[in-house]
LONU-46642 format. One record per residue (C-alpha): residue number from 1; y, x, z. Coordinates in nm, 3 decimals, always signed. Layout:
LONU-46642
atom num=NUM, v=Y, u=X, w=Z
...
end
This chain:
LONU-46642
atom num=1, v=-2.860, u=+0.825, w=+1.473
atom num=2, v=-2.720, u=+0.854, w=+1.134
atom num=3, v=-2.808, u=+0.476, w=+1.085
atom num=4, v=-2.642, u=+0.361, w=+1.426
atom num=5, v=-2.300, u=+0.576, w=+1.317
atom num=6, v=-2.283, u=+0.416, w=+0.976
atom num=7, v=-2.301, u=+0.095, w=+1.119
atom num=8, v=-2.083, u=+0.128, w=+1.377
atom num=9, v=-1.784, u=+0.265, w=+1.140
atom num=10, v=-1.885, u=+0.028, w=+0.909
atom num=11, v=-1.786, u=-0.259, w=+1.098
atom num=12, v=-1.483, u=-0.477, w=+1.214
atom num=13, v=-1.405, u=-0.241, w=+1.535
atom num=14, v=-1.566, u=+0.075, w=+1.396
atom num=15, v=-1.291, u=+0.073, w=+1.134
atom num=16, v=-1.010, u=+0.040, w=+1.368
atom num=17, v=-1.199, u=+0.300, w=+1.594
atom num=18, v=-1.211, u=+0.529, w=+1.304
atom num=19, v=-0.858, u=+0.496, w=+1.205
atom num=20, v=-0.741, u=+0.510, w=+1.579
atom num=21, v=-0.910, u=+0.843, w=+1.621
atom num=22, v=-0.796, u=+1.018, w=+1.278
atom num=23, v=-0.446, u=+0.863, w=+1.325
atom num=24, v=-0.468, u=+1.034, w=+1.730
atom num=25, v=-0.592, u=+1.370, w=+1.581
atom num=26, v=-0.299, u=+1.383, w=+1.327
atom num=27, v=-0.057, u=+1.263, w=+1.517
atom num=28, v=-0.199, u=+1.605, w=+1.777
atom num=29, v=-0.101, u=+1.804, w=+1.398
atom num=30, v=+0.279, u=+1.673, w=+1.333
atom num=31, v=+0.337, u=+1.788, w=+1.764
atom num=32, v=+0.187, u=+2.171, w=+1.647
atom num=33, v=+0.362, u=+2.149, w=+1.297
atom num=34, v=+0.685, u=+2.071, w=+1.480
atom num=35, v=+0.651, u=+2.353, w=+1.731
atom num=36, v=+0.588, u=+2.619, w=+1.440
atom num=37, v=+0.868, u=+2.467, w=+1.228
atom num=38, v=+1.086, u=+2.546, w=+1.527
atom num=39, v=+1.080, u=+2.901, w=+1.512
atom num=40, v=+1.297, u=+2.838, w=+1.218
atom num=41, v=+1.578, u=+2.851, w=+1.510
atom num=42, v=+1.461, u=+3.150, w=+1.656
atom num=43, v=+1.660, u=+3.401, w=+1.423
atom num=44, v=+1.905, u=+3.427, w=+1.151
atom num=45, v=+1.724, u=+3.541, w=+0.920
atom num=46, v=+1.386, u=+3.378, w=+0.974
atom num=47, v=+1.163, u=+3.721, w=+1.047
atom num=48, v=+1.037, u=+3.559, w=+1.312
atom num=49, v=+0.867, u=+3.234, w=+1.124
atom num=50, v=+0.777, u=+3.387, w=+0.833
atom num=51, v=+0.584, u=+3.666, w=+1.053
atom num=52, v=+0.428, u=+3.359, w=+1.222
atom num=53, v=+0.331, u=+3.257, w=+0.840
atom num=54, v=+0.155, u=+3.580, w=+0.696
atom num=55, v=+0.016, u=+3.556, w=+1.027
atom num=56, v=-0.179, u=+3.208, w=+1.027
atom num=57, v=-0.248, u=+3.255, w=+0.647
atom num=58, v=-0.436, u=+3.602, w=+0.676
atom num=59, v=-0.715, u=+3.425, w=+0.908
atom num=60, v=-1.017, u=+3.343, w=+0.658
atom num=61, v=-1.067, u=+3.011, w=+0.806
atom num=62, v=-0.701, u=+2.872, w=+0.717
atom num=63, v=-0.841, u=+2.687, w=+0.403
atom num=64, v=-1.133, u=+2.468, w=+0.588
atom num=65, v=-0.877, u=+2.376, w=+0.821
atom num=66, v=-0.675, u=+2.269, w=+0.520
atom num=67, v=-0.968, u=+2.096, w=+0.408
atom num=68, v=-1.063, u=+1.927, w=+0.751
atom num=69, v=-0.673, u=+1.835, w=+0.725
atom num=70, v=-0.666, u=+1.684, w=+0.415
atom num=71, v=-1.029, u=+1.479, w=+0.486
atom num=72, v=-0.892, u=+1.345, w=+0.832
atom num=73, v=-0.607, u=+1.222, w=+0.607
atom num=74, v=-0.752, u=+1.044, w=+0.337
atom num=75, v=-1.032, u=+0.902, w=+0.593
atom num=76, v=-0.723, u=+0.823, w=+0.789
atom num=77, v=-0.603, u=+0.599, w=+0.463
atom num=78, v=-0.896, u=+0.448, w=+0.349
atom num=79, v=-0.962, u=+0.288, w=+0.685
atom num=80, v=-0.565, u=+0.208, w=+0.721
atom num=81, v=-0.647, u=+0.044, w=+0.359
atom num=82, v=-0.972, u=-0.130, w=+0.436
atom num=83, v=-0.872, u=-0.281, w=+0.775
atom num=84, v=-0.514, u=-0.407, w=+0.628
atom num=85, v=-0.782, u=-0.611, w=+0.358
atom num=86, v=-1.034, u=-0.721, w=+0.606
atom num=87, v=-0.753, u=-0.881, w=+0.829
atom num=88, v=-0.501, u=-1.014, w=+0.502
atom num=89, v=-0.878, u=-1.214, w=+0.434
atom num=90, v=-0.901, u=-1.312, w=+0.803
atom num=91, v=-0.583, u=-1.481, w=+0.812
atom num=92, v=-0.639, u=-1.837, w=+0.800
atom num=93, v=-0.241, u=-1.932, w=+0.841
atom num=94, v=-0.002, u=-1.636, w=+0.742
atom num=95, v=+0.196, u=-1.514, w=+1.001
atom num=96, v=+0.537, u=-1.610, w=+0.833
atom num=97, v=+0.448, u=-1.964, w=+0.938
atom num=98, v=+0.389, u=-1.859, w=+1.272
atom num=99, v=+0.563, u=-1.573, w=+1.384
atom num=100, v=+0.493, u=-1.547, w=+1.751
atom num=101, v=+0.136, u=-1.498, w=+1.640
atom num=102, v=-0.053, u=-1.180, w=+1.755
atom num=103, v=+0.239, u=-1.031, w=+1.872
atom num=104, v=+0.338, u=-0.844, w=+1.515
atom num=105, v=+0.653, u=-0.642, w=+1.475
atom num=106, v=+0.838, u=-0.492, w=+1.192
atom num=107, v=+0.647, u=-0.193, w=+1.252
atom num=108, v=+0.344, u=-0.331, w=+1.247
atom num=109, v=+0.376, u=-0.560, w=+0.947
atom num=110, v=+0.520, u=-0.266, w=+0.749
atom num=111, v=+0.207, u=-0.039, w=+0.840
atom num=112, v=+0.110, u=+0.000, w=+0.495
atom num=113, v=+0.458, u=-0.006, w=+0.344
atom num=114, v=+0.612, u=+0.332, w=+0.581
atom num=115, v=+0.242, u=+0.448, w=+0.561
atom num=116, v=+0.283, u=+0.497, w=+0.178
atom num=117, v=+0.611, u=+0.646, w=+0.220
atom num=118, v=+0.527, u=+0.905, w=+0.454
atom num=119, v=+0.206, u=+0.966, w=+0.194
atom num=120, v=+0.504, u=+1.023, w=-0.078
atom num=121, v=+0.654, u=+1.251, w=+0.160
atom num=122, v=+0.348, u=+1.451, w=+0.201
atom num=123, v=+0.340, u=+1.511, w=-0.122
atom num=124, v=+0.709, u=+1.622, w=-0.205
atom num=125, v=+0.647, u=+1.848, w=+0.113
atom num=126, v=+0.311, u=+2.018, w=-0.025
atom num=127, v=+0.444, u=+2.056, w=-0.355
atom num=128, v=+0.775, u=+2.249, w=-0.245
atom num=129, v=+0.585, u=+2.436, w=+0.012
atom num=130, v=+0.259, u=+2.479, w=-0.029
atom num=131, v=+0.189, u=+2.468, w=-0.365
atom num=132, v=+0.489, u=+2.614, w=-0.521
atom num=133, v=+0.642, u=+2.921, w=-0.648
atom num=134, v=+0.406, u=+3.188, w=-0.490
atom num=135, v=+0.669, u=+3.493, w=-0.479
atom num=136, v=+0.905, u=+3.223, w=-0.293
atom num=137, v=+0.653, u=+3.129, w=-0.051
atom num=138, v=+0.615, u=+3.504, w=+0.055
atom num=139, v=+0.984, u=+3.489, w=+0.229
atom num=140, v=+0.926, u=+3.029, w=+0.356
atom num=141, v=+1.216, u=+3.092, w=+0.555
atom num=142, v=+1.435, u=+3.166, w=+0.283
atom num=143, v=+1.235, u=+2.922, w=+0.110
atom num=144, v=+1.288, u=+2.616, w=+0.352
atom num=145, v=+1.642, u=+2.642, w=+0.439
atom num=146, v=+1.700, u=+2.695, w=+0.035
atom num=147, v=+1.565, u=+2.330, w=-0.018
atom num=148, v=+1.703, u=+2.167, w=+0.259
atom num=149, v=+2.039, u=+2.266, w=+0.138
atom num=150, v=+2.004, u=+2.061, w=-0.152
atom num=151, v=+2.111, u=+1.700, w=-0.119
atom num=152, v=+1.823, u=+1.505, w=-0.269
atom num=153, v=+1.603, u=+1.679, w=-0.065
atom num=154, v=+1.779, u=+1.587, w=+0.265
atom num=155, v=+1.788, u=+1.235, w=+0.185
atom num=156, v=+1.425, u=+1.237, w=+0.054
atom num=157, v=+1.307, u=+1.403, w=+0.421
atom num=158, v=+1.537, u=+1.165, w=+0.617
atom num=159, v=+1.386, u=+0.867, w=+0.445
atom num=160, v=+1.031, u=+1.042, w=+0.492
atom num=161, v=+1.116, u=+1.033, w=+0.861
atom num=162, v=+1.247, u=+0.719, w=+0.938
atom num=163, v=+0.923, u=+0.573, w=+0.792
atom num=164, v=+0.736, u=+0.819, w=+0.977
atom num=165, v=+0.929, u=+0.713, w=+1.332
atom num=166, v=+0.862, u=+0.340, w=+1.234
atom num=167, v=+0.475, u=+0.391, w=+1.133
atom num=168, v=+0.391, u=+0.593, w=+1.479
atom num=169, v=+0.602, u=+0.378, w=+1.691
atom num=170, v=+0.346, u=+0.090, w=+1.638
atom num=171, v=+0.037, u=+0.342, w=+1.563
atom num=172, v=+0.055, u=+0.542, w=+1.920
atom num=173, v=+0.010, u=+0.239, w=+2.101
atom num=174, v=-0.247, u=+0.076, w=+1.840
atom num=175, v=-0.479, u=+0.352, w=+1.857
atom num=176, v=-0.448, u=+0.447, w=+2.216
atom num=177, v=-0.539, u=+0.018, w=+2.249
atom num=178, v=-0.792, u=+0.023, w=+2.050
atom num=179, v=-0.994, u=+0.322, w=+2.208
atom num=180, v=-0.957, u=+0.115, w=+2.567
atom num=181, v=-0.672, u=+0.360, w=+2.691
atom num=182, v=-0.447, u=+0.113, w=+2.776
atom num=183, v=-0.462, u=-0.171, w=+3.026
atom num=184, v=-0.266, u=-0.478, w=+2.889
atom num=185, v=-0.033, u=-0.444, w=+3.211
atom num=186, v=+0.102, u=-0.112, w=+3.112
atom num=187, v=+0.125, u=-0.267, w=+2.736
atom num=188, v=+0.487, u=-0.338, w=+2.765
atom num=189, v=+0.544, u=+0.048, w=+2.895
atom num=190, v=+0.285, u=+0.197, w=+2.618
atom num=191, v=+0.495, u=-0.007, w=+2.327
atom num=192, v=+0.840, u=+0.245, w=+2.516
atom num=193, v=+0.620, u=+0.530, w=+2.556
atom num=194, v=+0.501, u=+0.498, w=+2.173
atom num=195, v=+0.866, u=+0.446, w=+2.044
atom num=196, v=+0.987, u=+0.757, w=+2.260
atom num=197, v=+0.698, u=+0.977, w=+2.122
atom num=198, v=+0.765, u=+0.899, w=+1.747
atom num=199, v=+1.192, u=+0.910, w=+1.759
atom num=200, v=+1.147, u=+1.257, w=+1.931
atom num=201, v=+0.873, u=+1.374, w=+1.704
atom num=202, v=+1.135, u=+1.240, w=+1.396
atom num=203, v=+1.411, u=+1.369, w=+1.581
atom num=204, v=+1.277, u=+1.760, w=+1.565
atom num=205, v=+1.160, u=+1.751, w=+1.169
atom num=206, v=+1.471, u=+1.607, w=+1.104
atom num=207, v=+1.665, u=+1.873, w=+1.283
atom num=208, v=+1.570, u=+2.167, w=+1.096
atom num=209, v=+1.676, u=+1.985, w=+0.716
atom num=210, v=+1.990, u=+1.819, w=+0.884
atom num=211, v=+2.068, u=+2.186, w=+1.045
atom num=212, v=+1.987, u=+2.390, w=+0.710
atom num=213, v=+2.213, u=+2.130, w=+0.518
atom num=214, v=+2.488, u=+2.143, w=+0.732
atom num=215, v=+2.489, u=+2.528, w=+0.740
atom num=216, v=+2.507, u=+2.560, w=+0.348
atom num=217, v=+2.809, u=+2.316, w=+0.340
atom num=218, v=+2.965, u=+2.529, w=+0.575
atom num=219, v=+2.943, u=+2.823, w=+0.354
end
């Protein structure tokens, strides 16, 4: 069995199978990140989501999901890495010579390029709030509306966004393709559907810095 799995994931369409199905399963964490991040709206003075916090934090297995997390992620770009190589060597004529070739997109050629950025984002959002202060991570509400008052950091998340919006408008439909979910007559409506999915999901992260930002102006 073991033998069979390794050489299934080790090949051409195991790869993109691999990637399709991490890239799915995060994509299934930014919709439940978004829906706790909105309880930032739900009061004033944040009781609400920082309850929700100390909350998910007291359950004992909160750090193997963190782990699980951070494995589907780096699986997520070592596949993203290794299939980007294994089809850059497959080329026989690069596409700039042809550009009607396979179909490629601005999203799709820049797969690795708003992948990286969105990895950069990651880690400017896990450094302010998850492995920061500790005493200012015991009020996050405070906490998060705090940084996204601050200029740089609004610009830095917007940026973060866009890529993200850009990167998921071409991966929804690539993964949901490449697991057989799609029949190329709905294609055209999939490519929509994809772009819909990753300007909303953009949309509500960028609400909450845009929102905080425009609040401490106002003060």
């Amino acid at each position: 069995m073991m033998a069979w799995l390794q050489k299934l994931f080790g090949s051409s369409i195991g790869k993109k199978l691999w990637m399709a199905l991490t890239g799915l399963l995060l994509l299934g964490f930014l919709v439940v990140h978004l829906a706790e991040n909105l309880l930032l709206f739900s009061d004033r003075d944040g009781a609400a989501f920082d309850g929700y916090v100390h909350t998910l934090t007291s359950f004992a297995w909160i750090p193997l999901a963190e782990l699980v997390l951070a494995g589907l992620f780096l699986a997520h770009i070592v596949q993203a890495i290794r299939v980007s190589l294994q089809n850059r060597a497959a080329r026989s004529t690069p596409y700039a010579l042809n550009p009607g070739h396979g179909g490629r997109t601005l999203a799709s050629k820049s797969m690795l390029v708003t992948g990286s950025i969105v990895l950069l984002f990651l880690i400017l959002h896990l450094a302010q709030f998850r492995f920061g202060d500790a005493a200012a991570r015991e009020r996050m509400a405070a906490l998060v509306r705090g940084e996204f008052e601050k200029p740089l950091v609004l610009a830095a998340y917007l940026l973060g966004l866009m890529a993200l919006a850009i990167h998921l408008s071409h991966g929804i439909q690539s993964a949901l393709q490449t697991l057989g979910l799609s029949h190329p007559r709905y294609t055209p409506l999939l490519q929509k559907l994809s772009v819909l999915i990753a300007v909303l999901l953009a949309l509500g992260f960028a609400s909450m810095p845009v929102y905080f930002f425009a609040s401490g102006a106002s003060r």
